[in-house]
C-alpha positions as CSV (number, residue, x, y, z in Angstrom):
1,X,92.9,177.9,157.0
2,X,89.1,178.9,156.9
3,X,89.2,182.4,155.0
4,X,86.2,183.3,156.7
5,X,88.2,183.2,159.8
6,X,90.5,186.0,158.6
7,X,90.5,189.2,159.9
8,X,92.1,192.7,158.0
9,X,93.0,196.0,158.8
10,X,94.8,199.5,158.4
11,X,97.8,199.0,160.6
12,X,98.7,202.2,162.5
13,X,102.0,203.1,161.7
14,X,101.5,203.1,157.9
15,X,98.0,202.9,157.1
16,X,98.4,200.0,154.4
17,X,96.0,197.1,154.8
18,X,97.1,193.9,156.9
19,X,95.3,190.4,156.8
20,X,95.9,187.6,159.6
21,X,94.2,186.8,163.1
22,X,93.0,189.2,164.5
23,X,94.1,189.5,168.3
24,X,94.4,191.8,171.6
25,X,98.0,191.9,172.9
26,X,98.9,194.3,175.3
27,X,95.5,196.4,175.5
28,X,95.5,197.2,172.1
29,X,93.8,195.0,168.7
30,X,96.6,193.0,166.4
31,X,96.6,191.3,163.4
32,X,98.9,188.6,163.5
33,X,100.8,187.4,160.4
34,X,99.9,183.9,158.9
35,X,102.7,183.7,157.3
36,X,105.1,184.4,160.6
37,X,102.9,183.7,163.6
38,X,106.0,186.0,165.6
39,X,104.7,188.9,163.3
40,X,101.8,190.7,164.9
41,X,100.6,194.4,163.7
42,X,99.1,197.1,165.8
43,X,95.9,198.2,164.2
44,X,93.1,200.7,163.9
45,X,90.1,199.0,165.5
46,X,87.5,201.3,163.7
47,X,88.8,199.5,160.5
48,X,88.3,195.9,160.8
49,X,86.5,193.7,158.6
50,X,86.0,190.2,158.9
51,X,86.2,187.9,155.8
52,X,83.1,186.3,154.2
53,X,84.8,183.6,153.0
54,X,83.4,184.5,149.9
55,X,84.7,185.1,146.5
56,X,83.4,187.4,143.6
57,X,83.3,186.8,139.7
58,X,87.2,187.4,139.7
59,X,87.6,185.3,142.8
60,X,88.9,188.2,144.8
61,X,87.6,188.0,148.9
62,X,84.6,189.5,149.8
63,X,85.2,191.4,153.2
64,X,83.1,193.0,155.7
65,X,82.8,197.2,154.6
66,X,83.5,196.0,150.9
67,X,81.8,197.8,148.0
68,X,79.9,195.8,145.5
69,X,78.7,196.1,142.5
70,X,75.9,193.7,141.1
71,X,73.0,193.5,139.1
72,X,69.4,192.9,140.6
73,X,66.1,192.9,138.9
74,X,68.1,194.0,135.6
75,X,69.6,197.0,137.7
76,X,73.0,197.5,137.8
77,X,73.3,198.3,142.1
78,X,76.1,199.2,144.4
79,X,75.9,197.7,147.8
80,X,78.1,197.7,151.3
81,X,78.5,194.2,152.8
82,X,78.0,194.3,156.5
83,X,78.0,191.6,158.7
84,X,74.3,191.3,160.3
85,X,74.4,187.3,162.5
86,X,74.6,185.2,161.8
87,X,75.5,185.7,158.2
88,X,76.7,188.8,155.9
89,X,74.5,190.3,153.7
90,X,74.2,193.2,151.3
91,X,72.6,195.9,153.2
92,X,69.5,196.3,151.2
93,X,68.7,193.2,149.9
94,X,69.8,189.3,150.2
95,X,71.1,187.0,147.6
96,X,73.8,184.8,146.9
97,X,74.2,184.6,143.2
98,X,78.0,186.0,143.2
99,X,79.1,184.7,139.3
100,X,78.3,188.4,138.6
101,X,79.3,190.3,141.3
102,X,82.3,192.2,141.6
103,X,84.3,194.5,144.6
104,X,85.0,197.7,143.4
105,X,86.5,199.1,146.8
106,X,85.6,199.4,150.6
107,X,84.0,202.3,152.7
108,X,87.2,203.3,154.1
109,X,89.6,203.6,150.6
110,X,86.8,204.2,147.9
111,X,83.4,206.1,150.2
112,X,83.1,208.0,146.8
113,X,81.9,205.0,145.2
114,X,78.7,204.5,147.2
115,X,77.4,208.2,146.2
116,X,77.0,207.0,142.4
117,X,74.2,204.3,144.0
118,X,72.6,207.4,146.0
């Protein structure tokens, strides 16, 4: 599969993050399972990030709501990526150069993290 088609979460009975489809069953959002397509997960909606289908230096996932850290001008910056369409972008500036770039956290785990670019 696509891993820009992926979806994650927080599921709602634990709060740990969840990756899969993402899904409506029964008036409420779900992530289903890839790896057991009989597994779905009830979610919070206000925590959902889509996947970029992009990797940084380590080759870890870039998400929707992930916290970057990269360098620009000579700068060392920290950056959210949100999902403007029809492509994702850092929220400040555009660029595509991700051999240097690294996720250091998301808003919803690590907010702390954007105050140091503030």
């Amino acid at each position: 599969m696509n891993d820009r088609y992926l979806f994650r979460a927080k599921r709602i009975d634990n709060g740990e993050w969840v990756e899969g489809l993402l899904t409506i069953m029964w008036g409420q959002f779900h992530i289903i399972n890839l790896n057991d397509e009989n597994t779905a997960y009830p979610i919070d909606p206000s925590t959902i990030c889509q996947c970029t289908g992009l990797k940084d230096k380590n080759g870890k996932l870039i998400w929707e709501n992930d916290i970057l850290k990269y360098e620009w001008d000579g700068e060392e910056r920290i950056d959210v990526i949100k999902y403007e369409a029809p492509i994702f972008t850092y929220s400040k500036s555009m660029r595509w150069s991700l051999y240097k770039d690294e996720v250091i956290g998301n808003i919803f785990d690590n907010p702390e993290l954007l105050e140091v670019g503030e």
